[in-house]
C-alpha positions in Angstrom: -31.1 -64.4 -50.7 -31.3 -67.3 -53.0 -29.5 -67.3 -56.4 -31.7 -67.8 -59.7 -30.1 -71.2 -60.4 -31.1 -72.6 -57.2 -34.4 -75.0 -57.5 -37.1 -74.0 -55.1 -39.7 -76.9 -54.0 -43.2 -76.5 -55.2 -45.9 -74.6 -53.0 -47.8 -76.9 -50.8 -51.6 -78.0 -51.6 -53.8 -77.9 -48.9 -57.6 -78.0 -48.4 -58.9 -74.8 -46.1 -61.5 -74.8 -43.8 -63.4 -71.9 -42.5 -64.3 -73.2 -38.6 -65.4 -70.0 -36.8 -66.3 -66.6 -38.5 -69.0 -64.7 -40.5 -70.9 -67.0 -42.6 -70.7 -65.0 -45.9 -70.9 -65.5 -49.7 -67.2 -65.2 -49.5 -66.1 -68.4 -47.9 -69.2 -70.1 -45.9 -68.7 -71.8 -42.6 -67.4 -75.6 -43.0 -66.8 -75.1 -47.0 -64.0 -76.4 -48.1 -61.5 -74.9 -50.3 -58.4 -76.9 -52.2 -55.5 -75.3 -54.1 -51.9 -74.3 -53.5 -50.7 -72.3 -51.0 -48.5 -68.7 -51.7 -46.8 -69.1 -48.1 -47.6 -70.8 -44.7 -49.3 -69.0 -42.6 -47.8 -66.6 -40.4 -48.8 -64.2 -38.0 -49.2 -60.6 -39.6 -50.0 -61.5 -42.9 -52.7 -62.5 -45.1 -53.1 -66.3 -46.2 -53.4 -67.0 -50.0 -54.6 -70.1 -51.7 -54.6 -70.8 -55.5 -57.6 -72.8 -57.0 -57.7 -74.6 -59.8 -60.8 -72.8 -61.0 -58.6 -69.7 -61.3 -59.6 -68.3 -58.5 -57.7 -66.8 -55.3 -59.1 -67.3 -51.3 -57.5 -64.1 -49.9 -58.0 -63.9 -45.7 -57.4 -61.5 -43.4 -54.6 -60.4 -41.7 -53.5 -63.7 -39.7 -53.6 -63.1 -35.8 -52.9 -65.8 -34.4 -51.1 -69.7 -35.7 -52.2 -72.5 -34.5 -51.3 -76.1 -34.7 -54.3 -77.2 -37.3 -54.1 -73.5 -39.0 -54.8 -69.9 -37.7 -56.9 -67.2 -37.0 -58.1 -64.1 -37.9 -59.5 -61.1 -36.6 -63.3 -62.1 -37.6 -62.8 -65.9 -38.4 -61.0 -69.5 -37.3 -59.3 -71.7 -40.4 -58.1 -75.2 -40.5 -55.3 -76.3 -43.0 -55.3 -79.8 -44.1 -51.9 -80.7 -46.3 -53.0 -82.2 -49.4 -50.5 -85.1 -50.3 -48.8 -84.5 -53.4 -46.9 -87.2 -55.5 -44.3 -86.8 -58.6 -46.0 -89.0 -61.4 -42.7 -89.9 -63.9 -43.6 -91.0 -67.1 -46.0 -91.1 -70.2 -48.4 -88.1 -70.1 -45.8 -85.4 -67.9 -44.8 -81.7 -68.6 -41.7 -80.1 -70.3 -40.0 -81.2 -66.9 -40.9 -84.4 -66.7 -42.8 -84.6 -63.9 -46.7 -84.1 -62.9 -47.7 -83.5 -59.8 -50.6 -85.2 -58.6 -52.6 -85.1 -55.3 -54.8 -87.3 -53.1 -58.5 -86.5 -53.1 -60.9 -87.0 -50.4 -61.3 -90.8 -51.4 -57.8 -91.6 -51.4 -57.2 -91.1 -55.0 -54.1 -89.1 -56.8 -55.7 -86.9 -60.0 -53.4 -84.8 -61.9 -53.2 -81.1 -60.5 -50.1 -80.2 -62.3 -47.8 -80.5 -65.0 -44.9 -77.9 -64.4 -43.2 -76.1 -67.2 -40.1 -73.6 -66.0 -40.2 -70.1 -67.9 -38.8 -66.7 -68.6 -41.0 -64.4 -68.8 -40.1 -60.4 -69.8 -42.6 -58.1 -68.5 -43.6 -54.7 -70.1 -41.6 -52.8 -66.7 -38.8 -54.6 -67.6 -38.2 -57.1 -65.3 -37.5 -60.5 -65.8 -39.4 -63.3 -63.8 -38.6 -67.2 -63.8 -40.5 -69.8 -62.8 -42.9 -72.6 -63.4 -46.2 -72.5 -65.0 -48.9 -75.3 -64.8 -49.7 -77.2 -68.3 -52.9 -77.9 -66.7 -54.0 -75.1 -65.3 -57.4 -75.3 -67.9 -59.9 -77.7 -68.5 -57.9 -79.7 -71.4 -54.3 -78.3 -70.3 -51.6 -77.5 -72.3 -49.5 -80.1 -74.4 -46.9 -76.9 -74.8 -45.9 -73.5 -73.0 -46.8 -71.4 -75.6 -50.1 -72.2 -75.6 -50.8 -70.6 -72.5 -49.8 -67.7 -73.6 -51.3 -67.6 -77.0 -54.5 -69.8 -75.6 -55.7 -69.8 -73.1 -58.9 -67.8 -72.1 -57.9 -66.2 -68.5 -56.4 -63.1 -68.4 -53.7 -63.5 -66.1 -50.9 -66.4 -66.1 -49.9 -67.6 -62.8 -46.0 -68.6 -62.4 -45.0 -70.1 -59.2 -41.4 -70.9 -57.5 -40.6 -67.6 -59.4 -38.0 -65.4 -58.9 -37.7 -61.6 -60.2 -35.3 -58.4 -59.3 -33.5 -60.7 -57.5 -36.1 -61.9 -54.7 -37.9 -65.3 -54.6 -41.7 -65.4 -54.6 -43.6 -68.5 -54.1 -46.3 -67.1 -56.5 -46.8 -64.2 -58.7 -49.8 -63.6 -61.4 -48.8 -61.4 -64.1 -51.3 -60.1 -66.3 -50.9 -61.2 -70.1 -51.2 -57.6 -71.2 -47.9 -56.8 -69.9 -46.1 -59.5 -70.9 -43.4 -58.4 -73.9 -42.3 -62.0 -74.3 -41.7 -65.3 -73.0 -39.6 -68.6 -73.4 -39.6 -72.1 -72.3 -36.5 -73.1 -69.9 -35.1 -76.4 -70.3 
């Protein structure tokens, strides 16, 4: 188990492809999808990818793992890994870093600015982790602000840990938050 002081790397962004499958409103054949991943895939569970819009791509149970992704039981997915740099300098979160990664044309754009947190949670548990200053159209310049801001209901804090156990991802609703603090 690891111990809350212990830094975690950040998820990895890929870009998803649906190759095989139903072609439904859901996820088409050939569209792509680009975000940050909750786990790699693994055989028995479902695959989770965090957009930047906000939105989740939840599959189905994973059947089989392949070397360019995996499969379902109804569809076929190719994983791409999105390359992700550390940008130091002017412009970067509470941690002093902003990731940013490569689009299709070879170009780094800013994805994420990092900022750890606690966060106390109306069941009483504790979570830590980061949150992304730029997880809205203008970002954040501080923490607080997406809490007290921002329009989507839910905050998402990756690298987080709570009751002890590490989570690459957890989305906590901002109704059940009690309060919240910036971690140096």
């Amino acid at each position: 188990m690891e111990s809350d002081s212990k830094e975690r790397e950040f998820a990895r962004r890929v870009r998803i492809r649906k190759v095989w499958g139903s072609d439904d409103d859901v996820m088409p054949i050939d569209e792509v999808r680009e975000g940050w991943e909750r786990h790699r895939p693994e055989a028995g569970r479902r695959y989770y990818v965090f957009q930047d819009n906000g939105r989740v791509l939840r599959t189905g149970i994973i059947q089989r793992v392949t070397l360019r992704g995996f499969e379902t039981e109804n569809s076929k997915y190719e994983i791409e890994e999105v390359p992700v740099r550390q940008a130091v300098g002017r412009g970067t979160g509470p941690l002093g870093v902003t990731l940013e990664a490569q689009d299709k044309q070879g170009k780094f754009q800013r994805v994420c600015r990092p900022a750890k947190v606690k966060i106390r949670c109306a069941d009483g548990s504790t979570v830590v982790g980061h949150v992304n200053l730029s997880c809205e159209r203008d970002g954040f310049d501080r923490v607080s602000e997406i809490f007290t801001e921002g329009e989507k209901p839910f905050i998402v804090v990756f690298n987080a840990t709570s009751r002890g156990k590490g989570e690459n991802v957890l989305i906590i609703n901002k109704a059940h938050i009690i309060w919240a603090s910036p971690e140096d």
